[in-house]
N, C-alpha and C positions, 0 to 999 in steps of 0.2 A: 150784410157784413159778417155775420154769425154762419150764413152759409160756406162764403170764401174763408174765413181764417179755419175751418171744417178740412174744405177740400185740401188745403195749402199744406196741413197736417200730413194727411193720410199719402199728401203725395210724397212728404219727407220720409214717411215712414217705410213707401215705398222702393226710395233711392236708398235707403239703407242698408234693407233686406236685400236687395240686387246684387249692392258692394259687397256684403257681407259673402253672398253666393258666389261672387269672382275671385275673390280673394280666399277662398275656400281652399285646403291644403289637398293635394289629390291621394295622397297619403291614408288618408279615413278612409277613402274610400277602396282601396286596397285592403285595408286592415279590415275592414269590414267583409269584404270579399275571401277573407283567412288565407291570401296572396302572398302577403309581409305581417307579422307578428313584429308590431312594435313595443319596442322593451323599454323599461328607463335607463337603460343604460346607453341606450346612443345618445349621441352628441345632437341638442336642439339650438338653434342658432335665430332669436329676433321670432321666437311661436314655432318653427317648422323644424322636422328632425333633418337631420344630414343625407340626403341620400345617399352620397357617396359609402358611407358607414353601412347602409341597408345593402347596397349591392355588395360590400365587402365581405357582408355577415354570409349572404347569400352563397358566394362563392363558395365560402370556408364549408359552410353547413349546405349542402344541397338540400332542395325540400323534400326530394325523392328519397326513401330511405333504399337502403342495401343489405345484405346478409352481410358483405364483409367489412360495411363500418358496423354494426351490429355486435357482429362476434367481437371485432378491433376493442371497440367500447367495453365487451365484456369483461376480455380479457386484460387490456389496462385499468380498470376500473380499482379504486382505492377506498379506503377507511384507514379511521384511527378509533381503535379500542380503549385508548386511554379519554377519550371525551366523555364515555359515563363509565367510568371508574368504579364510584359504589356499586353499579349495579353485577356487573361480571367480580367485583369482590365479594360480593353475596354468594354470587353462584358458585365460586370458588368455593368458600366456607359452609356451603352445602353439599359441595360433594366430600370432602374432610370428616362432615359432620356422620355422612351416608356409610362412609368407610370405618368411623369409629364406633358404632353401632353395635355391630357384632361381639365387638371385645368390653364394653361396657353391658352389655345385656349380659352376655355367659359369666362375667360377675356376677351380678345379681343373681343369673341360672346357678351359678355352685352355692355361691352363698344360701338361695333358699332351699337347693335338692339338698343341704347337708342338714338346716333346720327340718324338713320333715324327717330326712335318716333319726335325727335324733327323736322326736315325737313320736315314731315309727316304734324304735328300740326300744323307747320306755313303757309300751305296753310289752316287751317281752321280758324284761330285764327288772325293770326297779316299783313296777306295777306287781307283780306278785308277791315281791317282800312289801311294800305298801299295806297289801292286801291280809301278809297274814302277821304286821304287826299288829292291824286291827282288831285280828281273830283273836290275837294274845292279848288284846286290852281287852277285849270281850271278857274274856273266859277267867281271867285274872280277875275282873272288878269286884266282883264278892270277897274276895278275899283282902283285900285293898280296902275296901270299903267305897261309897261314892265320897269320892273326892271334890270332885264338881257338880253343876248341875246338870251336864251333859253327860251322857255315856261313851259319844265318840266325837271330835272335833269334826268341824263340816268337812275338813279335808280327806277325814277319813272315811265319812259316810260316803263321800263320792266317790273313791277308792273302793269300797265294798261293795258298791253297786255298780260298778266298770266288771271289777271280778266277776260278779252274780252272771252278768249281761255276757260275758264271753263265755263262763261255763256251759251254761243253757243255751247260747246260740251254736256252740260247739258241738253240744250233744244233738241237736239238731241238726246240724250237718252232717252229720253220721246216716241220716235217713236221706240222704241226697242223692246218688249215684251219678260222677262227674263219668263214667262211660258212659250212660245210657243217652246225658245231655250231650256227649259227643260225637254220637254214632246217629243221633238225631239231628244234629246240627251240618252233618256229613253228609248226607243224605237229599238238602237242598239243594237246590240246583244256584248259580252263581248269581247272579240278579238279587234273588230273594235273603242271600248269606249277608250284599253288600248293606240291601236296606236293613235286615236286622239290625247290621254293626250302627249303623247311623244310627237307630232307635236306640239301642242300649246306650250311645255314648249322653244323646241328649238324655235319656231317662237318670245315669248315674249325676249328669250337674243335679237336675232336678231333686231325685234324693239327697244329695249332698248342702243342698241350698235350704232344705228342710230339715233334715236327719240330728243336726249340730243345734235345734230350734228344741228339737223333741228330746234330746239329752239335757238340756240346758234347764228345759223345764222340769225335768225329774229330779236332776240338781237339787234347782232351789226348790221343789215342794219338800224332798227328805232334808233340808236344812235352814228351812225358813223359822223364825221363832215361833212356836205356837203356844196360843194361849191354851188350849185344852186338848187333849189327848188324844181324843176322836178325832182330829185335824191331821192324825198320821195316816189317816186308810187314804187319804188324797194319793199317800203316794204308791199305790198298788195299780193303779189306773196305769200310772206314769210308767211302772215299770215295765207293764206287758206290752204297753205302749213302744217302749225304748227296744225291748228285748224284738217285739215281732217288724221292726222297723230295720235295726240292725240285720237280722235274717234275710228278708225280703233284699237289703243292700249285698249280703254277700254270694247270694242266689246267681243279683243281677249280674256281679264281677266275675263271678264265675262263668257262666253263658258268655259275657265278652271274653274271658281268656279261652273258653273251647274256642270260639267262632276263630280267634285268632291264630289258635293251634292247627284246627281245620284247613286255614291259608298256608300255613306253615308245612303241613303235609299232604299239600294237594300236588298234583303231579306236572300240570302246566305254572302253578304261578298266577293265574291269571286274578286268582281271589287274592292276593297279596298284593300285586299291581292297582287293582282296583282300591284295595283299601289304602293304599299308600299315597295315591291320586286323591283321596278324598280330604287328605291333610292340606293339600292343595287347591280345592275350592274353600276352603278357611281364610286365604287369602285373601279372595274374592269380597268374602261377607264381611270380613274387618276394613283391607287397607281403604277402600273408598268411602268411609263414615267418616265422621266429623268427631275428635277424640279431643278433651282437655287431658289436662296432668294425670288430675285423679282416675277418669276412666283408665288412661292407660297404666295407671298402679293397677285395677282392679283386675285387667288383661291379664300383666307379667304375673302378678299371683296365682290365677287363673293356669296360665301358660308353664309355672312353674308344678302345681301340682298334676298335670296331668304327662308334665314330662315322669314325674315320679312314679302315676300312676303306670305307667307304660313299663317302665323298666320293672316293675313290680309281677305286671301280668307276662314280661317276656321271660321273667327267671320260672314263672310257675310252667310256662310253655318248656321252659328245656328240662325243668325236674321231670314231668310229665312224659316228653320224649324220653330221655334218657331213661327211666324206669324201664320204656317199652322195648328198649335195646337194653337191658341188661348192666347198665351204666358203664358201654365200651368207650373209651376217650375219642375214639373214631368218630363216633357219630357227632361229638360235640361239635368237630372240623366241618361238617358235612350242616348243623345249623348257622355256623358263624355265618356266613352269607349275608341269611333273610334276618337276623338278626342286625349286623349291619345297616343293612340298607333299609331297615323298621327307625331306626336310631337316627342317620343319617337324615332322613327324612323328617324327621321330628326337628332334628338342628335349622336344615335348611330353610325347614317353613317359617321358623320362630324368626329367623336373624331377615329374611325377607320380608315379613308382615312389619314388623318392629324397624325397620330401617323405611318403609316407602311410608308408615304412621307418621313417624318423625320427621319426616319428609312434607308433608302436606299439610300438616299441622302448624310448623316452623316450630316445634319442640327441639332442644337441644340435646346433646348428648348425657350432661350434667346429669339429667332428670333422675337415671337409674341409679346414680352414688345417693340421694334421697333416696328413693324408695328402699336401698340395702340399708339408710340410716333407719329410716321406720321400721321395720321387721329387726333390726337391730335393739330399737329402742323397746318392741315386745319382748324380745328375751328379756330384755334386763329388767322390767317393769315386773315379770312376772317369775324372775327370783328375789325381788325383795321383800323383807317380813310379811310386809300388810298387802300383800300381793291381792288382786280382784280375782285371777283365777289360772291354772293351770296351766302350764306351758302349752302340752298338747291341744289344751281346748283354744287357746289365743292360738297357734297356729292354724287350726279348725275352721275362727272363726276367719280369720286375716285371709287364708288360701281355696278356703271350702276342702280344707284333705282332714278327713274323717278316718281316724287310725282302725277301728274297732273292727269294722265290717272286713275290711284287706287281711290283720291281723286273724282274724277267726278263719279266710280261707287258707290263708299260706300256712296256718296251721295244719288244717284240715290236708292239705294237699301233701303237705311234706310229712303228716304222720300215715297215709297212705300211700306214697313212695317209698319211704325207708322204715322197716321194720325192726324195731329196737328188741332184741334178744338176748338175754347174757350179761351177767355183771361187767363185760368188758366194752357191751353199747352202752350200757347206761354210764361207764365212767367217762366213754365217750361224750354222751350229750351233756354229762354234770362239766366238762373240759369244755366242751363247746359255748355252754352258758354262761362259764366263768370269761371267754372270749368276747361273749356278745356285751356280758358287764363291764367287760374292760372298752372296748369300743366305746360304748355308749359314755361310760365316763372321761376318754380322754376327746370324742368329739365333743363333749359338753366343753372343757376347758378351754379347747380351739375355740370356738363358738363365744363364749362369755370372752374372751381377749381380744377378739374380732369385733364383735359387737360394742364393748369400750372401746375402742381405736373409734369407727366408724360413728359413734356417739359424738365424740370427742373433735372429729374433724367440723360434723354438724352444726355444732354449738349447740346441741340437745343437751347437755346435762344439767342445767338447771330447770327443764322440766322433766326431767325423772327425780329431782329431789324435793319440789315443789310444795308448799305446804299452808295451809289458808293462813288469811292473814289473822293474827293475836287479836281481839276485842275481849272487854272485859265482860260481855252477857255469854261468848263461847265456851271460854276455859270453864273446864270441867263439866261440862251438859252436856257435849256432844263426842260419847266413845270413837265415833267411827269417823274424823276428821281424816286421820292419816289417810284411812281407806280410801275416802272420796279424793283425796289430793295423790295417790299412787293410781289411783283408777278413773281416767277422768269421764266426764258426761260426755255423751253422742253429740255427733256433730250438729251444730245448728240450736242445740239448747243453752240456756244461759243457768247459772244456781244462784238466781234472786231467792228461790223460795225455802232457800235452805240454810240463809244468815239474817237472824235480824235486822229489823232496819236502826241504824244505829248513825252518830252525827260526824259529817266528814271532820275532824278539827283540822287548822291549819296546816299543823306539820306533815299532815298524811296526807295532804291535796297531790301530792307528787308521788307519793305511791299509792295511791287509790286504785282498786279493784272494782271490777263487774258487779262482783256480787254485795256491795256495800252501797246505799242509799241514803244523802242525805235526809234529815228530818225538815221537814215543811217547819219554814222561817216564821215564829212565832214574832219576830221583833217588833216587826211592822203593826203591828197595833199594841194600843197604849196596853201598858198590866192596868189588872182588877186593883180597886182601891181598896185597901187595907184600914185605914184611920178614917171613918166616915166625920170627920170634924166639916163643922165651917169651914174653916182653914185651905181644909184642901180641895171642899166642893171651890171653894173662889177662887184658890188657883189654877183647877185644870182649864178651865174654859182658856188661861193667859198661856196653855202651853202651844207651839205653834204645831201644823199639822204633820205625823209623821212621814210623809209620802217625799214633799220634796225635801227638808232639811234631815232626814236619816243620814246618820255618817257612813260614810262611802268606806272604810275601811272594813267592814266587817261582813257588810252586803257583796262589796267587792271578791270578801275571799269564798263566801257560801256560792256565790254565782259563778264562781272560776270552777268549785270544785263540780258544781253540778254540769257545765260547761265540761270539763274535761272528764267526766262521767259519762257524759251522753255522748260525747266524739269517740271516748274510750268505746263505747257500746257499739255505736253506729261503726267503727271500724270490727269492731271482732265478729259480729252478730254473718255477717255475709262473707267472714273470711273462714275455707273450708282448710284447716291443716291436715298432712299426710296422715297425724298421729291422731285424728277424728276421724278420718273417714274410712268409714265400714268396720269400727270397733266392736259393734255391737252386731255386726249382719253378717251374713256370707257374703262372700265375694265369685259365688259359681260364674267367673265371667257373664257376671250381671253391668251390662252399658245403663246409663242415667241417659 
């Protein structure tokens, strides 16, 4: 019996599988054959598609393709632009952004070629009355008596040592002979002139990234406090230091300006091509890196003093010609040209490199109205009282343009161009100088009025007036507060270690600073017994324990202040501002 209700099975199973295979749509098997492509969009009727539809589609669509439904297809073929909208408004707003580039950067470019003119000026102009008010404080102080316990303010000792360093690097250059470097330089063949110029350009960052390091340090040895007297020979070191460092920079500037003059009166050109091309693999090495903000501050700095330096080494180029012609106005027509086209090439590259940056980066155009705030906020920080340091040396440090070494040659060059004779040259050059005072004083006024505006749009001016906050362990112990609050610390440092730690109280939870630390919460454990009675050994055991019933009020506000102490920290400690970075270093178009 177990046998047949088996068979009886497998034979049902049999008639089904059959039915199943008759009933089968012929349809699969077309589709399967890639004969008719069935779509869900034909019409299915009771499991089966329509045929009638299949042969309809067929018709419309042959399966055979052709060129001229092909091309038909091509040429009717549609879109709508507006279905992604953000995205072509993107690209919109990137080309706008690409376009305004140029005119925001050459802001920035005047605005900083006019700060180095002026850094520039004040070693010819207001650096040698500096210098010899000092001499007059010298020579007077006997008579005077000492008045203090300084002979000279640090301001001035660094002023007597700029003086010292230009006299001597001056006299030094007198032993130089700029024809002998140029009839040597003449002399190579073009290949060997291009790679020089490349060498000399990277060896001037390289000085320039150092040079401002090795000032800085003779500075503060001749004006650091010293306890005992013998602590002054330190700076004898520093200054041969300084002096043979300076030399060695004005050596270098000069062999660039031959090389450059050599392109300038070569007969094909082809050395002036070449080096004009070579501003153009700059391109190359910048636009495809990877640039944040601050990098590209470091660039335009960068990029600003070397436009300086350029225009610097082209005026020495045409004193230079123009001597060798006798200074006919003719010849000056006959350099505009390569002068020109020196200049021109300088713009192009800058507004190319700085627009495909901004470009790849998705930096906006904004960026540079900051960067003019920052170098804006150096002037002003470093004309008030308790100023950290020197106009020219903040510009020094912010651009890597080092006045000293350029000043000592264009002396050098322009007092062997023009030879002063006659009481009627010298009232010439006393007119001349009275000219260059005058410049210098009315680009300072532009400059400081420029520079508040530009402060002012920023909302920087309440940190240039910044000032630590009031505690009662500060006032009076610490002389040099203002200083530290007009000059602030390097990026990435915090000054815990230079305020007491002192107790947040309530009122101040809301303006609490970085530098203020609560005192570790004594409350939490009972006070030391005072009155060793009975009395109070039998009561303390009845006090209950301080952990959970502490009242919540006063733990509440110690734990908010520290709470908003450590968020306040944890935000500032990894945020890099304009007005930190690279206050303290050279910016030799140095990339992070």
């Amino acid at each position: 019996m177990a046998d047949l209700s088996g068979t009886d099975l497998s034979e049902e199973k049999d008639a089904e599988i059959e039915l199943k295979k008759r009933q089968k749509r012929p349809w699969d098997d077309l589709h399967k054959s890639g004969k008719i492509g069935i779509s869900p969009e034909l019409p299915e009727t009771l499991g089966f598609y329509d045929i009638s539809s299949v042969r309809r589609e067929q018709r419309e669509h042959p399966a055979d393709p052709s060129l001229t439904r092909f091309i038909g297809a091509e040429l009717t073929r549609g879109y709508f632009l507006e279905h992604n909208e953000a995205k072509y408004t993107e690209r919109r707003e990137r080309v706008y952004t690409f376009l305004r580039i140029p005119k925001e950067l050459e802001k920035l470019m005047t605005f900083g070629f006019f700060l180095c003119v002026d850094a520039f000026l004040y070693v010819f102009t207001l650096l040698p009355l500096r210098v010899l008010l000092a001499v007059l404080r010298l020579l007077t102080l006997p008579c005077c008596g000492f008045s203090g316990s300084r002979l000279l303010q640090p301001a001035q000792v660094c002023d007597v040592l700029k003086g010292l360093i230009m006299v001597l690097c001056f006299s030094m250059m007198h032993y130089v002979d700029y024809s002998m470097i140029y009839h040597q330089i003449r002399g190579q063949s073009v290949i060997k002139l291009y790679i020089i110029y490349n060498m000399l350009e990277v060896a001037d960052r390289l000085f320039s990234s150092f040079g401002q390091d090795i000032l800085d340090a003779l500075y503060w040895t001749a004006t650091e406090p010293k306890e005992r007297k013998r602590d002054s020979i330190g700076v004898i070191p520093h200054f041969f230091m300084a002096v043979f460092y300076v030399f060695l920079h004005a050596i270098l500037i000069m062999v660039q300006a031959s090389t450059l003059n050599v392109a300038f009166n070569s007969h094909n050109k082809s050395l002036l091509t070449i080096m004009m091309s070579n501003n153009f693999v700059e391109i190359k090495g910048s636009v495809f890196k990877k640039f944040e903000k601050n990098n590209l501050f470091q660039m335009s700095n960068s990029d600003i003093k070397e436009r300086f330096t350029s225009y610097v080494l082209l005026l020495i180029v045409c004193l230079r010609n123009m001597e060798q012609f006798a200074w006919k106005p003719d010849h000056l027509w006959v350099l505009f040209p390569d002068v020109f086209m020196v200049v021109t090439s300088e713009v192009a590259v800058d507004f190319i490199k700085h627009a495909f940056i901004t470009k790849f980066n998705d930096i906006t155009a904004d960026v540079y109205s900051e960067y003019r705030a920052s170098l804006a906020f150096d002037l002003l920080s470093s004309r008030q009282k308790n100023a950290c340091t020197d106009y020219s040396d903040s510009v020094a440090r912010r651009m890597g343009f080092i006045p000293l070494p350029l000043a000592v040659l264009l002396i050098r060059v322009v007092m062997s161009s023009i030879k002063v004779q006659g009481a009627l040259s010298y009232t010439c050059v006393f007119l001349f100088y009275l000219g260059l005072v005058t410049l210098k004083v009315l680009n300072s006024i532009v400059l400081l009025g420029k520079s508040c505006v530009y402060v002012k749009r920023a909302n920087m001016e309440d940190k240039l007036f910044e000032r630590p906050s009031t505690t009662p362990s500060s006032s009076g112990k610490n002389p040099n507060k203002a200083d530290q609050a007009s000059c602030p610390t390097p990026s990435g440092e915090s000054k815990m270690e230079q305020n007491p730690v002192t107790p947040c109280s309530p009122p101040l939870c809301s303006s609490s600073s970085v530098t203020t630390q609560p005192t570790p919460r004594s409350d939490l454990f009972p006070p030391l017994p005072t009155d060793p009675s009975p009395a109070a050994l039998a009561s303390r055991p009845s006090t209950p324990p301080p952990e959970p019933e502490q009242p919540a009020p006063s733990l509440s506000k110690e734990e908010e202040c520290e709470v908003q102490g450590a968020s306040d920290l944890k935000h500032r400690t990894p945020k890099k501002d304009l007005l930190e970075i690279d206050r303290f270093t050279i910016c030799g178009n140095r990339i992070d």
